[in-house]
DSSP file (Angstrom, degrees, kcal/mol; ACC not computed):
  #  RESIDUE AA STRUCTURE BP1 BP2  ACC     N-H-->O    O-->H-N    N-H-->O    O-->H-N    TCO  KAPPA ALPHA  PHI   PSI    X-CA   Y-CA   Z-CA
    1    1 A X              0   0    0      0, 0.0     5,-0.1     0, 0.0     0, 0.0   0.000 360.0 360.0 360.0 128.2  -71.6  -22.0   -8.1
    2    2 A X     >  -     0   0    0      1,-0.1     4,-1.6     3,-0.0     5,-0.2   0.161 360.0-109.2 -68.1-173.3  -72.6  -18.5   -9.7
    3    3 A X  H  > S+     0   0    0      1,-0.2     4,-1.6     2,-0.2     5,-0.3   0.953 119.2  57.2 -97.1 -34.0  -70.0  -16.2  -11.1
    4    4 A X  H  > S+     0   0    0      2,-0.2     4,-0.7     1,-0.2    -1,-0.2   0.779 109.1  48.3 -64.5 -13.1  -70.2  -13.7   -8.4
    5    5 A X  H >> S+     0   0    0      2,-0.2     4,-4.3     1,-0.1     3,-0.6   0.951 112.9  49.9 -64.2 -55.9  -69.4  -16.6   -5.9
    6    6 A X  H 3< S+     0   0    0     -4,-1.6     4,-0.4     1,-0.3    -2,-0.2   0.660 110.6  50.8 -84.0 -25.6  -66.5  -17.5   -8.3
    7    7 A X  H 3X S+     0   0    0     -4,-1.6     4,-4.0     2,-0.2     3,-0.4   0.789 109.9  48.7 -75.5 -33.5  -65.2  -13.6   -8.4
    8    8 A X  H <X S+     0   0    0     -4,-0.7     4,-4.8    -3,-0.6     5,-0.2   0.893 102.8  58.7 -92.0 -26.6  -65.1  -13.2   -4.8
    9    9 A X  H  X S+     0   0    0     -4,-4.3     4,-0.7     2,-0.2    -1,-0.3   0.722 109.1  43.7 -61.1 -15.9  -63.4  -16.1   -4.3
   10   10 A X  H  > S+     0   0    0     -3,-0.4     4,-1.5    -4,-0.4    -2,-0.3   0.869 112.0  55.4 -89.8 -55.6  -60.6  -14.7   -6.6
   11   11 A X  H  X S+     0   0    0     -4,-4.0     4,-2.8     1,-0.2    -2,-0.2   0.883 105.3  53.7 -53.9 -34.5  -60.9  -11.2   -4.7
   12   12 A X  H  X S+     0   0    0     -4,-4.8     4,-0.5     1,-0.2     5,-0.3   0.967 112.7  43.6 -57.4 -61.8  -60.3  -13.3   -1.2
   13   13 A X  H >X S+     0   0    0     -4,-0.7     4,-2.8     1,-0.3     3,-1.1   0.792 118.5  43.4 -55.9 -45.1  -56.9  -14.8   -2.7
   14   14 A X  H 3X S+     0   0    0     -4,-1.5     4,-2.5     1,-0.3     5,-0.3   0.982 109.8  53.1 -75.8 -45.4  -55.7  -11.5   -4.2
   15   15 A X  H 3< S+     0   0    0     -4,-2.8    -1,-0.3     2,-0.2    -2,-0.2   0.368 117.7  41.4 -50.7 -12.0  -56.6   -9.6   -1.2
   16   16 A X  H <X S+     0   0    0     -3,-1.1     4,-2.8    -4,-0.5    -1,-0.2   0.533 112.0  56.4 -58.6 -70.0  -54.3  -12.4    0.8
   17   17 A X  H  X S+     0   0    0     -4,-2.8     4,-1.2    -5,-0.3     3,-0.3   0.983 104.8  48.7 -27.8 -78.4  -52.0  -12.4   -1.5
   18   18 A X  H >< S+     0   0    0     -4,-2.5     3,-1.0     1,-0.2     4,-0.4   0.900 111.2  46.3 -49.5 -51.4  -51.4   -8.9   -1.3
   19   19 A X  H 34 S+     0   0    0     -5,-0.3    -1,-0.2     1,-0.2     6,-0.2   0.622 103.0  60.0 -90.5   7.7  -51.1   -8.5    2.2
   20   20 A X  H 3< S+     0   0    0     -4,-2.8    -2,-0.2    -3,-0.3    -1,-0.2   0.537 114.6  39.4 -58.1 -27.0  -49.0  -11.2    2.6
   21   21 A X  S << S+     0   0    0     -4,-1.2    -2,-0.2    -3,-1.0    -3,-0.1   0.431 123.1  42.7 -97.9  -5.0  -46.5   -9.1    0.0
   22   22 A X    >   -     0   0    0     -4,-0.4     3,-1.1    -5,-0.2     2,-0.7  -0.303  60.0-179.6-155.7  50.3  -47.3   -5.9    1.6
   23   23 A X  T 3  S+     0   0    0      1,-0.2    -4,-0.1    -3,-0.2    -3,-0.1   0.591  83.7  68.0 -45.5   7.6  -47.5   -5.6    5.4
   24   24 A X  T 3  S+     0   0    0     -2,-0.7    20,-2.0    20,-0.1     2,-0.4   0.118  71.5 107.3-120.4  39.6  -48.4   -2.0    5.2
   25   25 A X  E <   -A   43   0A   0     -3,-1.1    18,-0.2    18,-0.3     3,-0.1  -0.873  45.8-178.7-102.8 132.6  -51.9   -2.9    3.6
   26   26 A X  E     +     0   0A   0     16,-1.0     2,-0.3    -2,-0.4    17,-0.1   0.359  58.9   7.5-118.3 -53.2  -54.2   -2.1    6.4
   27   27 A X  E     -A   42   0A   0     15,-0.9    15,-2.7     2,-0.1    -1,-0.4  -0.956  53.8-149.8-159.2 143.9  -57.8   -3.1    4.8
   28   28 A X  E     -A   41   0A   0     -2,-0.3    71,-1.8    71,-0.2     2,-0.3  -0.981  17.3-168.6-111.1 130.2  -58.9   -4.7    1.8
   29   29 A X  E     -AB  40  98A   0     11,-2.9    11,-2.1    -2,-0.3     2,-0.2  -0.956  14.8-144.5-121.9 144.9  -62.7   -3.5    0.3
   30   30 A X  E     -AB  39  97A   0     67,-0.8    67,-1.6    -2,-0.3     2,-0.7  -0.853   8.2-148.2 -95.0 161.3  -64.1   -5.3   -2.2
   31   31 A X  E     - B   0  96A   0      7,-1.5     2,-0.4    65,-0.2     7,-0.2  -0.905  28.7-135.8-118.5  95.3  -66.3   -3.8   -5.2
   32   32 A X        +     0   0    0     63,-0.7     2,-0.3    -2,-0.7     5,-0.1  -0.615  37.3 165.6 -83.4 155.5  -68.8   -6.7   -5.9
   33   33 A X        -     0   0    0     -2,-0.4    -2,-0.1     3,-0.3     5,-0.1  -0.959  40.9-132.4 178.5 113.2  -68.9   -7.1   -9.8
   34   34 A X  S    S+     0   0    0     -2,-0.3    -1,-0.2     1,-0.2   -27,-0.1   0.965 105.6  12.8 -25.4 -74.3  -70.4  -10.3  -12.2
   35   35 A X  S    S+     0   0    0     34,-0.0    35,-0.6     2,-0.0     2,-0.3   0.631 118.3  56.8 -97.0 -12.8  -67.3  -10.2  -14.3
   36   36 A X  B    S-e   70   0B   0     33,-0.2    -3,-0.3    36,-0.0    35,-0.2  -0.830  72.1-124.6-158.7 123.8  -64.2   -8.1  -13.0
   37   37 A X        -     0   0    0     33,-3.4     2,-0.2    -2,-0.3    22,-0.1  -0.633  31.4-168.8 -67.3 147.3  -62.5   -8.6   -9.6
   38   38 A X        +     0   0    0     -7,-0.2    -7,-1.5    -2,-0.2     2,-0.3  -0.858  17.1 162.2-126.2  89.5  -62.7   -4.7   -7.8
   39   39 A X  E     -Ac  30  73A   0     33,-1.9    35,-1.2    -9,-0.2     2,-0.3  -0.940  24.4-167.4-130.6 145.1  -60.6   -4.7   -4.9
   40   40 A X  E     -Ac  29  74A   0    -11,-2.1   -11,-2.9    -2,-0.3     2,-0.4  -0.860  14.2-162.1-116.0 146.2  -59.2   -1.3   -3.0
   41   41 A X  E     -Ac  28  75A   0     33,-1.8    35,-1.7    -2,-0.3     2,-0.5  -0.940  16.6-134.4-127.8 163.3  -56.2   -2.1   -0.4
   42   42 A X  E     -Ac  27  76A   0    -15,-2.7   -16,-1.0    -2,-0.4   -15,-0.9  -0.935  29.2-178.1 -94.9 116.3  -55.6    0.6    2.2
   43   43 A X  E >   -A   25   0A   0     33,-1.2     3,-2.6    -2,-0.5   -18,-0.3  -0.775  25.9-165.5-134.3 105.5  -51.7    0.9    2.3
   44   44 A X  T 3  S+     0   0    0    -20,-2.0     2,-1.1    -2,-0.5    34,-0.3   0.390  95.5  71.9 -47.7-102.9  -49.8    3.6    4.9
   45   45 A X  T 3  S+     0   0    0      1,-0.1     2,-0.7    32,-0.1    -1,-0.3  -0.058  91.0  79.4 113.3 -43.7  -46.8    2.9    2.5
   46   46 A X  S <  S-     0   0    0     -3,-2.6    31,-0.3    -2,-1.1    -3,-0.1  -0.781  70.9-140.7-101.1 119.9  -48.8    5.1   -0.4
   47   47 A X        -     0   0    0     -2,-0.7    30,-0.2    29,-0.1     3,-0.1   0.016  37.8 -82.4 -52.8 136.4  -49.1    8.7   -0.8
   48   48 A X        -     0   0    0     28,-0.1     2,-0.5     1,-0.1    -1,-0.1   0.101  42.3-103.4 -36.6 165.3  -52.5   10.5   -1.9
   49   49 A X    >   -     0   0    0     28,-0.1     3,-1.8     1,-0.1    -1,-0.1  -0.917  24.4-135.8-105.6 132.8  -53.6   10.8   -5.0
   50   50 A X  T 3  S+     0   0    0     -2,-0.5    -1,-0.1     1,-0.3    -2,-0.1   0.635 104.1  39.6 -63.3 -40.3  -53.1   14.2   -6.4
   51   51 A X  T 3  S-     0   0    0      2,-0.1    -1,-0.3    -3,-0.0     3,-0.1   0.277 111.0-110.3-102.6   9.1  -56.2   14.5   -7.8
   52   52 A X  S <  S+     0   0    0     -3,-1.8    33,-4.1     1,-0.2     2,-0.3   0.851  79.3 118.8  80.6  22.4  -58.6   12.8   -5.0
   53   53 A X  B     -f   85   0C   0     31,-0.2     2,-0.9    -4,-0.1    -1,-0.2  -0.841  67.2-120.3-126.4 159.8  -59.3    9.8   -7.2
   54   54 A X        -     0   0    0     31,-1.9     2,-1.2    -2,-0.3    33,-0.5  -0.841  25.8-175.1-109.1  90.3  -58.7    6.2   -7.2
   55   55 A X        -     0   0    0     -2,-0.9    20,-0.3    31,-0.1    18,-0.1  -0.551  11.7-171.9 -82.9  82.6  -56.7    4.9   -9.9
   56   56 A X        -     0   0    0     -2,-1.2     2,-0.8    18,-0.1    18,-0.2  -0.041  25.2-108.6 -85.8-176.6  -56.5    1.3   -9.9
   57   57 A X  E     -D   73   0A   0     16,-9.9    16,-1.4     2,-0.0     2,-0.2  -0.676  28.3-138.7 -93.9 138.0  -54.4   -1.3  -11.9
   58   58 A X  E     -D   72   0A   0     -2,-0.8     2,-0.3    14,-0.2    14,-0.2  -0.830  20.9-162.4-102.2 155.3  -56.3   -3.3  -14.5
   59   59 A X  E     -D   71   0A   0     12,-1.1    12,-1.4    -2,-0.2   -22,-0.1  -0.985  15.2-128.3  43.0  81.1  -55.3   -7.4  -14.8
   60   60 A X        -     0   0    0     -2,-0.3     2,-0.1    10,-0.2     9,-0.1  -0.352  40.8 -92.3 -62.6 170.0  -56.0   -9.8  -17.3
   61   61 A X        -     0   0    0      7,-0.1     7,-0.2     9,-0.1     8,-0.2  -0.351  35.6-164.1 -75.1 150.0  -57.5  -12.9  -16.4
   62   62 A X  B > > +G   67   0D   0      5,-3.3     3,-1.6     7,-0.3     5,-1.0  -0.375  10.8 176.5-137.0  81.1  -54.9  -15.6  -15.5
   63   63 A X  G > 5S+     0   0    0      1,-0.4     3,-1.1     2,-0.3     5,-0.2   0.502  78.9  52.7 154.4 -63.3  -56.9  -19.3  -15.6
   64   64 A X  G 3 5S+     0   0    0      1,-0.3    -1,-0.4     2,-0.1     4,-0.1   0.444 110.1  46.0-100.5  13.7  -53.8  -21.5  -14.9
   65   65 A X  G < 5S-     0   0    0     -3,-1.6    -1,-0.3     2,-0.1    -2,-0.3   0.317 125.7 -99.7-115.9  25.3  -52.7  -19.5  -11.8
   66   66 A X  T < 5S+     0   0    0     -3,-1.1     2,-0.9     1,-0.1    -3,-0.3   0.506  91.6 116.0  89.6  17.6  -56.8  -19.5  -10.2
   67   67 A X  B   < +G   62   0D   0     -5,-1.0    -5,-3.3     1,-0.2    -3,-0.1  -0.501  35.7 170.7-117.7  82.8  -57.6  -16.2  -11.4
   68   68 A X        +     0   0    0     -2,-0.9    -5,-0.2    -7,-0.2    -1,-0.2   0.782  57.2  65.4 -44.0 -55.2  -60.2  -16.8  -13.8
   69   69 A X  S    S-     0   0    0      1,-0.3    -7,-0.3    -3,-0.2   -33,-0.2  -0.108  80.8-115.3 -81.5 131.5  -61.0  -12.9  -14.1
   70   70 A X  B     -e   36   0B   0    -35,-0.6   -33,-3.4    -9,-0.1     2,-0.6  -0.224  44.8-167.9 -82.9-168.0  -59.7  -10.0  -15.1
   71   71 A X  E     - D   0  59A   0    -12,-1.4   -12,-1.1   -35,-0.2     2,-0.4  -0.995  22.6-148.3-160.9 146.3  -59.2   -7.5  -11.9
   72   72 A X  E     - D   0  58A   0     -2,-0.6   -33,-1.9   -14,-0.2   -14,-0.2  -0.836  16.0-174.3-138.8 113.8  -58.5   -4.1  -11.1
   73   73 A X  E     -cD  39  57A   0    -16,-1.4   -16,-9.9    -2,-0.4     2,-0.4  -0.619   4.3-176.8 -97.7 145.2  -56.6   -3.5   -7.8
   74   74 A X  E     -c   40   0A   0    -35,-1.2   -33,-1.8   -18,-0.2     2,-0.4  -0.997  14.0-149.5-138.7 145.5  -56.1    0.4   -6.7
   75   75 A X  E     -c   41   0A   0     -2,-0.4     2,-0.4   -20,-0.3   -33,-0.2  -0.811  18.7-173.5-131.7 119.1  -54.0    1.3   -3.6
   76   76 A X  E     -c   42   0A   0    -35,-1.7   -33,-1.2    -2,-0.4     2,-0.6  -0.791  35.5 -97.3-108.2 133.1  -55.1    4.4   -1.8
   77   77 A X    >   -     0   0    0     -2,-0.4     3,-4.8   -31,-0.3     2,-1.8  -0.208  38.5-117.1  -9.5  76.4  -53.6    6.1    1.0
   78   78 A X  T 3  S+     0   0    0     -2,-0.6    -1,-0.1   -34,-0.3   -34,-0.1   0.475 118.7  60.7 -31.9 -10.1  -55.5    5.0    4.5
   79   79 A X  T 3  S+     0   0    0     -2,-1.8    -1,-0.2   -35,-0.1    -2,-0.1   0.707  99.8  57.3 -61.1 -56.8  -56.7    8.7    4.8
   80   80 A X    X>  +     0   0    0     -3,-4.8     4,-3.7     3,-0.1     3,-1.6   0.769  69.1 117.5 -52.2 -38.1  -58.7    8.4    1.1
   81   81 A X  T 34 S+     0   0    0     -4,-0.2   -39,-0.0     1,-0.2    -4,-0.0  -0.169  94.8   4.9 -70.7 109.7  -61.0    5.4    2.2
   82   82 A X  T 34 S+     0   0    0      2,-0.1    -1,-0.2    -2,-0.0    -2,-0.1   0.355 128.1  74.1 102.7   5.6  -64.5    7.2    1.8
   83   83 A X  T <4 S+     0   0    0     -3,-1.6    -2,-0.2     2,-0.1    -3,-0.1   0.864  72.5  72.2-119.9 -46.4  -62.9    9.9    0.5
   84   84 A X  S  < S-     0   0    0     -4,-3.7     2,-0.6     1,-0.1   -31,-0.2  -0.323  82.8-116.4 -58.2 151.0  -61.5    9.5   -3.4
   85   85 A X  B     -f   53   0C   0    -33,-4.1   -31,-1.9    -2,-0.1     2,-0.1  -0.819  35.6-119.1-109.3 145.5  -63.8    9.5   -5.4
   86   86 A X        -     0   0    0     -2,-0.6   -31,-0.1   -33,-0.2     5,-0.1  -0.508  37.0 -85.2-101.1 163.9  -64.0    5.7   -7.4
   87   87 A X    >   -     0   0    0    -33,-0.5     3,-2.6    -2,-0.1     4,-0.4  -0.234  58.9 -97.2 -48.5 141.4  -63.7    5.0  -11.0
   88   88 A X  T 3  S+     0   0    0      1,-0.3     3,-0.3     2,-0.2    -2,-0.1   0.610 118.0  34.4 -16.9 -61.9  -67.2    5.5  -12.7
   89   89 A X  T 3  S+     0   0    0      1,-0.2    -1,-0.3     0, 0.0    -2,-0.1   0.376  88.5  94.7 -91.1  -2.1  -68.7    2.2  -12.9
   90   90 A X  S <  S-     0   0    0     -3,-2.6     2,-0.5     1,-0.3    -1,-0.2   0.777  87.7-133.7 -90.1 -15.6  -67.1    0.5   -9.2
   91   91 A X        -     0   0    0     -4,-0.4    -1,-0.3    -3,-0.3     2,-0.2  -0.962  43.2 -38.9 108.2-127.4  -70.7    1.8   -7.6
   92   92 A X    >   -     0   0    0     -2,-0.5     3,-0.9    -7,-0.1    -7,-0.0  -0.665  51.9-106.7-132.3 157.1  -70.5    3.7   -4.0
   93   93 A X  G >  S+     0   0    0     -2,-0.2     3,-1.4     1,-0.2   -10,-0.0   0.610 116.7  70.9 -40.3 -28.6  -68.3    3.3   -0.8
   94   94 A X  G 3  S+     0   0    0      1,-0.3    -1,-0.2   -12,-0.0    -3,-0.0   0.599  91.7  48.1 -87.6   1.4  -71.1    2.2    0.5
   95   95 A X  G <  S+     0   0    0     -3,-0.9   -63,-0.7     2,-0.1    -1,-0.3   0.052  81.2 120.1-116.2  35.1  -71.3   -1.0   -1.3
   96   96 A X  E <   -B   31   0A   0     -3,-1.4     2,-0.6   -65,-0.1   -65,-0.2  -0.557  53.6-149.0 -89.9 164.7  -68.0   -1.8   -0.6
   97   97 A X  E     -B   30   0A   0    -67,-1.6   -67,-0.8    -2,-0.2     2,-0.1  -0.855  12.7-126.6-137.6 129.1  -67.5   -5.0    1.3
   98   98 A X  E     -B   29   0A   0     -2,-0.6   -69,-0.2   -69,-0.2     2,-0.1  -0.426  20.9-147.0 -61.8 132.2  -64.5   -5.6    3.9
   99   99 A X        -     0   0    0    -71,-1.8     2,-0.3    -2,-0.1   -71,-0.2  -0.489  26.6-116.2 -72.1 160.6  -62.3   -9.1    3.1
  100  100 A X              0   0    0     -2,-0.1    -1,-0.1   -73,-0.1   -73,-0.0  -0.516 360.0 360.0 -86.1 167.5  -61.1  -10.6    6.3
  101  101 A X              0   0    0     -2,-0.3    -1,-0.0    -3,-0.0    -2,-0.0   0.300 360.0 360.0-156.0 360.0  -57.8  -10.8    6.8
């Protein structure tokens, strides 16, 4: 299995995770990325971002709980989605890809 198999398979479980913890998560986009989980959740529950930007939270890798990977989760304001502008390196909106849910 490649490492981008092995990343997205950690994005599905935090992207479950999370909206299992957080019923006002709407949508999860992933950002696909070799090394680094990228995941944006849509959450009614959070206010805009003051500057129009997507600030996510960075992750260390964690190995004995299945999260090989480091990660960077952001949660934007269902309003934002296409509309913050993402951290430098995450690519385009347009290569984001919806988890199921």
């Amino acid at each position: 299995m490649g490492n981008k198999d092995v990343i997205k398979r950690q994005a599905e479980k935090l992207a479950k995770a999370n909206r299992e913890a957080e019923p006002t998560i709407s949508d999860v986009y992933w950002f696909p990325h070799d090394e680094e989980v990228r995941l944006i959740e849509l959450d009614s529950a959070v206010p805009r971002s003051p500057d129009n930007r997507v600030h996510p939270f960075h992750f260390r890798p964690a190995p004995s709980q299945g999260l090989p990977a480091p990660s960077g989760v952001a949660l934007i304001s269902p309003d934002e989605f296409r509309q913050a502008e993402l951290p430098e390196d995450w690519g385009t909106w347009d290569q984001a890809e919806k988890l199921a849910g």
